[in-house]
N, C-alpha and C positions, 0 to 999 in steps of 0.2 A: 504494500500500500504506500501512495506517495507521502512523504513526511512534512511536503510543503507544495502547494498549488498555484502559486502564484506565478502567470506567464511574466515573458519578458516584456518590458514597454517596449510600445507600436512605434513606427514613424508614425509623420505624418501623411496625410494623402496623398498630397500631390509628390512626395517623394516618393512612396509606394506607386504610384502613374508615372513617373520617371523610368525607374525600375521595371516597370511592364513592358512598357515602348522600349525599354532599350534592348532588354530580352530578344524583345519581339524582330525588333530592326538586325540586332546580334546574327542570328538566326536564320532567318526571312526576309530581306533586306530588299533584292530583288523582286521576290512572290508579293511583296509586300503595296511594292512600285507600281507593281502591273495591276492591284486590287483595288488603291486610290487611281490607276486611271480608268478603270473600268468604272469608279462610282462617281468618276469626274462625266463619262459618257452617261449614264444614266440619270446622273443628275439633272445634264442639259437635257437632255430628253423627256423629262418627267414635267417639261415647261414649254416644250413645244406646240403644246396644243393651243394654250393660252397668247402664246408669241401670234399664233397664225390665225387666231381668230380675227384678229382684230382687220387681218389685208381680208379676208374672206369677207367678211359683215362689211365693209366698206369699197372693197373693189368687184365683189361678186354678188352678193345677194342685196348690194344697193348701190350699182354702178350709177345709175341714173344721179344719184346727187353725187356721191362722191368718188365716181373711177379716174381714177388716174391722180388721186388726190396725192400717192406716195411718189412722185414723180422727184420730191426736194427731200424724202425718206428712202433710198434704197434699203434693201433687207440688210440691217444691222448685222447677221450675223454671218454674209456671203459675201459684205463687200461690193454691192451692188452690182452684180453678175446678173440677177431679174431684177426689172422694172416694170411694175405691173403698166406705165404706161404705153406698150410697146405690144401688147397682149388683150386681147377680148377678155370678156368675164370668162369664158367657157376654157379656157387656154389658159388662165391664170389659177382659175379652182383647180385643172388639171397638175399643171407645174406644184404650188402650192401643196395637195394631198401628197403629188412627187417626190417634195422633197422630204416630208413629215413622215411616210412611208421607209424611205431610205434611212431616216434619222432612227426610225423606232427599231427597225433591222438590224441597227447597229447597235441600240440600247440592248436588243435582247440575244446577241451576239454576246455582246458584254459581261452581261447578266450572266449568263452559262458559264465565262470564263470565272468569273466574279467568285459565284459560288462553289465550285470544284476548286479553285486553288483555296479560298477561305475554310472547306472543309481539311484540305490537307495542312494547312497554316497552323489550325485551330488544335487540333489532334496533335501533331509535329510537336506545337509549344507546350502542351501538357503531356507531353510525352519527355521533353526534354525539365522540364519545370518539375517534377514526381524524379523524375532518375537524378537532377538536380538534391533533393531534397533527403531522397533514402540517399543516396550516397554522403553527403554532411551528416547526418546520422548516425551514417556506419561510426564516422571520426568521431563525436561524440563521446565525454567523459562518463560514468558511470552514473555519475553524480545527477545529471542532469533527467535521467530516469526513475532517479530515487523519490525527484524533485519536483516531478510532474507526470497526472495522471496520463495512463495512457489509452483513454476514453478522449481525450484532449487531444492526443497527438497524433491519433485516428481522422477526429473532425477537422483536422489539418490536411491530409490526406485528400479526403473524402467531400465534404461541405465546404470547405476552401477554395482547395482547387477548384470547386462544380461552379461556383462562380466567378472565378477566373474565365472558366472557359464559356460561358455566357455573356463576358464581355467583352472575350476575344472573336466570339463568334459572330454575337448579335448588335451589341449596345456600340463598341466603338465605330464598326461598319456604319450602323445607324447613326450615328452623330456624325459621323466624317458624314455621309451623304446630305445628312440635314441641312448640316455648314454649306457645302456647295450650293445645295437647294436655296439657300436663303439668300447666299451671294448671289447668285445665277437671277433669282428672281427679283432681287434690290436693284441689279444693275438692270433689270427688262423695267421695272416700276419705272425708275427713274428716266429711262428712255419714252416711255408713254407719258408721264405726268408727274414733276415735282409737285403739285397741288394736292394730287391724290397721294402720293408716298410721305406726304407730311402728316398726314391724317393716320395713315397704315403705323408711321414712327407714334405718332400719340398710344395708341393702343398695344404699342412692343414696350414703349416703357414702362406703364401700367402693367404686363405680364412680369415683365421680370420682377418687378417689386412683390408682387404675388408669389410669382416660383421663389424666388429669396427668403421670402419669408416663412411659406410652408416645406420650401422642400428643403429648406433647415433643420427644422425640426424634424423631419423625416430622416435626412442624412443621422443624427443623432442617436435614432430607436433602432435603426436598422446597423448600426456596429454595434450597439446594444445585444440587438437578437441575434448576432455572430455570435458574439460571447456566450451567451445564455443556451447557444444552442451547444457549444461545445462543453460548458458543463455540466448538459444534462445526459450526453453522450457519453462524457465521462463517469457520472453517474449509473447509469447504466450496464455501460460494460463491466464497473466494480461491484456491481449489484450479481451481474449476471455468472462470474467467475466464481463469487463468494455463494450461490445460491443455495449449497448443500449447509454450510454453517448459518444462512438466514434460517433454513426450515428445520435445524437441528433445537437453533433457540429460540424459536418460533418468534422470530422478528419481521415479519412479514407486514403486521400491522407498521412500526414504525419505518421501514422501509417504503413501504407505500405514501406515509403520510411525509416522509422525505422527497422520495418524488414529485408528492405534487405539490410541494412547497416550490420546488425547483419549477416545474413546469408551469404553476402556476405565471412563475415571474417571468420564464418563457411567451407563456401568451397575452402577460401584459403588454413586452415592451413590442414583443410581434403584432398587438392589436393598435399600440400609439403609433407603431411607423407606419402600418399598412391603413390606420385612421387619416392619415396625413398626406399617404400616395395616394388613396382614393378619391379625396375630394380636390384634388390639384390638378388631375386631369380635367372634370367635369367644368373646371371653371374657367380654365383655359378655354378649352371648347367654345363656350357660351361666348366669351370677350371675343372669341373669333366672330361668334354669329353677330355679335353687333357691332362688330369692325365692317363686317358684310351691310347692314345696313348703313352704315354712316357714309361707307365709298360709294354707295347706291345713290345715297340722298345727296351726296355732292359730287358726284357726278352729272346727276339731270341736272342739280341746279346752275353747274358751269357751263354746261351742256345748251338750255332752255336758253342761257342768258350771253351764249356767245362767248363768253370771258375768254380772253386768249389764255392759251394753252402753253405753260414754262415746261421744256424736256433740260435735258443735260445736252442736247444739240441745239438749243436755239428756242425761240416763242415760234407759234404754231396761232395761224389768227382764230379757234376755235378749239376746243374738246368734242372730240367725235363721237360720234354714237358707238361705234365699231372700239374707240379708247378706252371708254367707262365701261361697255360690257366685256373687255375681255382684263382689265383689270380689277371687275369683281370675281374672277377665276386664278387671279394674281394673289388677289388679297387675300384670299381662301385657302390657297395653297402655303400662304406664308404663315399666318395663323396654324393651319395646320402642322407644320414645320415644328412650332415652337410644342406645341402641343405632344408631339411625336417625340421633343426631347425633354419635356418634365417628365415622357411617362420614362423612358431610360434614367435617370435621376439614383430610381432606387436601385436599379441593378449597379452603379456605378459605386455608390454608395456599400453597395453589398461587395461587389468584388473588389471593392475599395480595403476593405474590412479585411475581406478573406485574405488579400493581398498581403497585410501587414504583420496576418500572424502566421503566414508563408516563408517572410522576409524574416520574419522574428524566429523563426525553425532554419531559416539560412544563415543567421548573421552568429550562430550561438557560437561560442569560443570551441572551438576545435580541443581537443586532447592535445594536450600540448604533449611532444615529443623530443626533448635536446638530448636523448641517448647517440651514441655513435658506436660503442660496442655490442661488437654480432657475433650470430650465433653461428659457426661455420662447420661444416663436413670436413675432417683430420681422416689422417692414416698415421699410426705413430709407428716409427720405424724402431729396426733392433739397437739403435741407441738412445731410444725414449725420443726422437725429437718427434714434433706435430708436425705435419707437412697438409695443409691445406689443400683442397679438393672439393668436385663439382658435384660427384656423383654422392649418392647417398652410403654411408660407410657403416652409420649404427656407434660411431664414434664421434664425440661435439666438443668446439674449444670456443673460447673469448677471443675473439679478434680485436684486440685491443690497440689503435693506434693512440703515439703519444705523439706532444707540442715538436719535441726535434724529430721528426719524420722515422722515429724506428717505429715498428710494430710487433707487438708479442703476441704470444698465445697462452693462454690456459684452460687449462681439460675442464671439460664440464665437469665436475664430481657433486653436485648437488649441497657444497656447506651453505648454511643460510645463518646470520648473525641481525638480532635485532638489538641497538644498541642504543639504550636510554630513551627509548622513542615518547613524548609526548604527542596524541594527534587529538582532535575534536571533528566532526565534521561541520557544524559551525566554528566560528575564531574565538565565540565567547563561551564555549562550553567544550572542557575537553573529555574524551572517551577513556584514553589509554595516560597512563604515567608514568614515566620514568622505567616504562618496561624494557627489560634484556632478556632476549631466548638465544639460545646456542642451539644451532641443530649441525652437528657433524653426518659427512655425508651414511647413508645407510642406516641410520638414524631417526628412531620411531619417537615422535614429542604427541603427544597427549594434553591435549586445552579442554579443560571442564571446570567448570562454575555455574553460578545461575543466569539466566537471562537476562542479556542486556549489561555481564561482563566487562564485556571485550573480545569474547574469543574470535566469534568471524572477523572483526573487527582486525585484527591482526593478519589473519589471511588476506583480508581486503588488500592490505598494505604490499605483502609480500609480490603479490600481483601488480602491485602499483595503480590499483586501482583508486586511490588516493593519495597524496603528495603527503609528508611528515609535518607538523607542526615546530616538530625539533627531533633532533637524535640523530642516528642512519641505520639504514639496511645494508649490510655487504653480502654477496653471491659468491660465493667461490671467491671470497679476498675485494670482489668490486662492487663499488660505491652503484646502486639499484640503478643512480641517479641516471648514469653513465651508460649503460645500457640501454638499447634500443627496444619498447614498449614491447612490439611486436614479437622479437629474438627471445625478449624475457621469458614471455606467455607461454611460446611456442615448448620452453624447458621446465614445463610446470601442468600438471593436469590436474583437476579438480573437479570433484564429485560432489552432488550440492544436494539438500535436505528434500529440493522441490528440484524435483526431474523437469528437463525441457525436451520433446522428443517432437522433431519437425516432421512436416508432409513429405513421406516420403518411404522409402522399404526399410523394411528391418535393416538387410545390410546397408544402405545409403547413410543411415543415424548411428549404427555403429563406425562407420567410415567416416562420420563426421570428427572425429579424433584426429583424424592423417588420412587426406582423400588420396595420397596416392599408394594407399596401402593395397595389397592386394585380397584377395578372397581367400585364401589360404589365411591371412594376416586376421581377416574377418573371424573365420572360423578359431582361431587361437587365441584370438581375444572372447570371445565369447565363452569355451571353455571352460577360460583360467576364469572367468565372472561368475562359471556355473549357471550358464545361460542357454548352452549349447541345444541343450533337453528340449527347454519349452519351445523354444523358438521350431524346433525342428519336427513339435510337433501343432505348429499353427498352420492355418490352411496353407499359406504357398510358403509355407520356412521362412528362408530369408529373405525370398520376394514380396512378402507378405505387406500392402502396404500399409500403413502409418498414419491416421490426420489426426485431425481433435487433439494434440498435444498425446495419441497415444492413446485415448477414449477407448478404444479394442481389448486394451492389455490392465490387468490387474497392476495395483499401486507397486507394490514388490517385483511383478515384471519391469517394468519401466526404469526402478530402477537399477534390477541388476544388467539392461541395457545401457544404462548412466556408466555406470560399472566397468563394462566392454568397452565403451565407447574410451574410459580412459585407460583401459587399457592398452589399447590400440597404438597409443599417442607413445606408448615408452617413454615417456619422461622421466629425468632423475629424478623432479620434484612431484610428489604427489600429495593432493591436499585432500581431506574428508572429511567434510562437513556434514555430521547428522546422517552419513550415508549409508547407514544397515537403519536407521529409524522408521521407516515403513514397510521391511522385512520379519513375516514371523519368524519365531523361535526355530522351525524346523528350517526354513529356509536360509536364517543367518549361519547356521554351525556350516550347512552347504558353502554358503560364500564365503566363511570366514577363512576357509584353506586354500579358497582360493585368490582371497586378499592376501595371503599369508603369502603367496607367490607372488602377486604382485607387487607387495610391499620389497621383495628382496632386495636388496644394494638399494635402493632409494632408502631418500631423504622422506620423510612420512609426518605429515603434521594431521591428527585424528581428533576432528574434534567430536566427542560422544555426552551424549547424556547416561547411556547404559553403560555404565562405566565394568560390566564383566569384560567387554570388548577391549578395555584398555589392558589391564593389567600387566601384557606384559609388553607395554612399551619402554622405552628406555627412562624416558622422561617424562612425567606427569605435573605440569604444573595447575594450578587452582587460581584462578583469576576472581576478582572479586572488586566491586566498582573501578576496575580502569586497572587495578593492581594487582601485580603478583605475591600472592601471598605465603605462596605454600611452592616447593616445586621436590622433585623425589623421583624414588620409585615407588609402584608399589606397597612393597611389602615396606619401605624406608616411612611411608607418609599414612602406612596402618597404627605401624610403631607407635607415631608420636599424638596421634588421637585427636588430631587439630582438624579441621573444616571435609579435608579429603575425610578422614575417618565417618564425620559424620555423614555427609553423604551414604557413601558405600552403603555404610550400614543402617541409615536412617536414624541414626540414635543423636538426635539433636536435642541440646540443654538449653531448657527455658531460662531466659534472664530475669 
């Protein structure tokens, strides 16, 4: 269970939109180029109709007053290549449909390219954005999993990314087109009528103060309902892991009333943003429909009364009839524009959100690694020296280079020295004190105490799976520090209280110790685990596959595959954490001979609560809040009748 919940602080948005685009451009740079000209083409296109009404309504279906009136207007957007002066009505509606015909053929040319590269765009960056993501991950300190549910780091994944790729898909496409659209169709206004485009500006400014102010609050509820969604997730999946311990202490009622504590506040903040997206469309809308009348009513009235006509080419001695009706299909389209981009608002908003705790799962401090000694394959020759080597020997040394350019070697032999160590996992609270273990190689150490000691807590270190507060660790004479994370790991195998057993065959999870291990390698590790049996009598043996953590195989199965699995690995170091604790009685004496083989020439740190399992290790010490209190053997620490004694025997004296 995590011990603290709390993600990392967000950027902010427009830095997370930084980051998107740059990805995106990173990536797709070109596909990208070719997408904005495609919704450059569609845009113009999407305004064509309204362009051509106006020569149609004026030089064809009312030649009689006004043909040939564009004679001092050629077509704006040809260059004046037609003049309808030069053409009959009948030969103009033709040209005219011609060209708008051609224009749309090309929109929906566009269109088809538009969308098949946006699908492959789309896919591509959440394909590289998730492999981005597991891979920082992998690097990832321990620490950061301890730290954070992983119901949370799912909804990262899963509900993050999903809207990511809704605004890659949908929402940006659609605002980039809008933008065109409104440019496209401000520069046609303004060609027809600064009289009417001053009218159209009065009711853009008016929307945006509206959008500003609702789709604020909106922007607000809806990173809101990010969050709340990801810790109801997390909720959940810790709900759902732990289900056997909810119905054992029949906490189902408060579990329940947990959840909907949580979800309630889910569907508040999900009802105040989608309260806020809802009514921001509807009103847009409407400010459209009486933008439509106002351009209508002042239109006839410039119209009826002559008023010269101001373009951005010049006055015009009248507003045409053919002007005002096809700038009430301007206005409409423009209104609509704005409309089309409050309703994207909330999706921007949403992958705005998803974005930052994307970036927040990318930006996290990597496992820091300043080791430089490796782990290397030797051959020692008949006068002991090491001689380095590619292939695999079953022989390991420290490659240790130093500041004057020599480099030495030393033989693995598994000594492990913890020396004075202080650590806490917070800075203000420490775990371990002043602790020293000596483990010589071949060498059985025994960690037993009560819960919440120190004992894993010590393993933790030996792995490096946390940095010291003070002290050191030396490996065969060197400083942990020094040593390269990965090399260290790789000379260290560890058996853990809670088996993990991945999707996959029997032998695939046993091979996960040393994947270039062979099947022979398999079956010898399995053996010496005393695993060989069951396995061989599951439906396909060792093909047999694997999911659910393993769901198929009884607890004590699992883990005397845990077992195998480090067997496999041959390591000098072997760690055993609580590792015969879910093994019955008949089945541990099974394994315990043939931990008794694996233990041989290693170095063996066993941490048990069944302390018959220890007794004959070499060294047993007794940890007790952070310290060592007691350390022996055996029969040395029955002797003296201190904390080991009572244990063992249960014979504890009341104060």
């Amino acid at each position: 269970m995590a011990k603290n919940f709390k993600r990392p602080s967000f950027a902010n948005g427009k830095g997370a939109l930084k980051r998107v685009l740059g990805l995106l451009f990173k990536h797709y740079k070109g596909r990208v180029c070719i997408v904005i000209l495609c919704l450059m083409i569609n845009s113009i296109s999407s305004v064509v109709g309204s362009f051509f009404l106006a020569f149609i309504i004026d030089d064809v279906i009312n030649p009689s007053l006004q043909f040939g009136s564009m004679t001092a207007a050629p077509f704006v957007l040809f260059g004046g290549v037609f003049s309808s002066t030069s053409l009959n009505a009948l030969n103009a509606l033709f040209v005219y449909l011609g060209i708008m015909l051609s224009i749309y053929l090309v929109a929906i040319t566009s269109s088809i390219v538009y969308n098949q590269l946006n699908a492959v765009i789309t896919q591509g960056y959440l394909k590289k954005v998730r492999e981005e993501m597991f891979n920082n991950m992998e690097k990832l300190p321990i620490k950061y999993f301890d730290t954070n549910l992983r119901g949370d780091i799912m909804s990262t994944y899963t509900n993050d990314v999903d809207t990511l790729r809704q605004m890659i898909s949908q929402t940006l496409p659609q605002l980039l087109s809008t933008c065109l659209t409104v440019l496209v169709i401000f520069f046609l206004m303004l060609s027809r009528s600064i009289w009417l485009t001053c009218v159209v500006l009065f009711a853009v400014i008016f929307i945006f103060l509206v959008t500003a102010k609702i789709g604020g609050g909106s922007a607000k509820f809806f990173m809101k309902q990010q969050k709340a969604i990801a810790k109801e997730e997390g909720f959940v999946e810790e709900m759902m892991n732990g289900q056997k311990i909810v119905k054992v202490f029949c906490h189902e009622e408060k579990s329940l009333s947990d959840f909907k504590e949580i979800n309630d506040n889910l569907c508040d903040v999900s009802y105040r943003a989608n309260k806020y997206a809802n009514i921001l469309a509807p009103i847009i809308h409407n400010i459209g429909n009486i933008l439509y009348v106002l351009v209508a009513v002042f239109g006839v009235i410039l119209s009826l009364n002559s008023i010269p006509n101001l373009t951005i080419m010049g006055f015009e001695p009248e507003l045409k009839i053919g002007i005002a009706i096809s700038f009430l299909t301007l206005s409409r389209q423009f209104a609509n524009s704005f409309n089309q981009v409050s309703q994207q608002i909330n999706s921007v908003v949403m992958a705005l959100a998803g974005a930052n705790r994307i970036f927040a799962l990318l930006d996290e401090k990597k496992e820091l690694d300043d080791g430089y000694v490796e782990l290397v394959n030797v051959r020692i020759d008949e006068n002991g020296k090491l001689n380095e080597v590619k292939e695999h020997t079953g022989q390991w040394a420290w490659k240790h280079p130093h500041e004057n350019g020599e480099t030495t070697y030393t033989q693995l032999k598994g000594d492990i020295q913890l020396i004075d160590v202080d650590f806490g996992y917070t800075e203000d609270h420490l775990v371990l004190h002043d602790v020293s273990v000596y483990a010589n190689p071949g060498q059985k150490i025994a960690l037993v105490g009560s819960t919440g000691a120190g004992k894993t807590t010590i393993t933790n270190l030996i792995n490096r799976f946390y940095d010291l507060a003070d002290g050191k660790v030396r490996y065969d004479g060197i400083n942990i520090n020094k040593i390269k994370k990965d090399d260290l790991r790789k000379s260290i195998s560890i058996v853990l209280q809670d088996t993990s057993l991945f999707t996959g065959t029997v032998k695939e999870n046993i091979k996960y110790g040393r994947l270039d291990a062979t099947d022979e390698d398999v079956y010898n590790a399995a053996k010496i685990a005393n695993a060989y049996d069951f396995i061989t009598r599951l439906p396909q043996g060792f093909e047999t596959m694997l999911t659910n953590d393993g769901a198929n195989l009884s607890q004590g199965q699992r883990q005397l595959l845990s077992i195998a699995r480090a067997a496999i690995a041959d390591a000098p170091v072997l760690i055993l954490d609580e590792a015969t604790s879910s093994i019955d009685t008949r089945t541990e004496k099974l394994v315990q001979d043939g931990m008794d083989k694996l233990m041989k020439g290693r170095t063996v740190f066993v941490i048990a609560h069944r302390l018959s399992t220890i007794q004959n290790a070499d060294c047993i010490m007794v940890l007790e809040h952070g310290r060592i209190i007691e350390r022996g053997s055996h029969d040395d620490l029955i002797s003296k009748k201190g904390t080991y004694y009572q244990l063992y025997t249960g014979a504890f004296e009341l104060e």
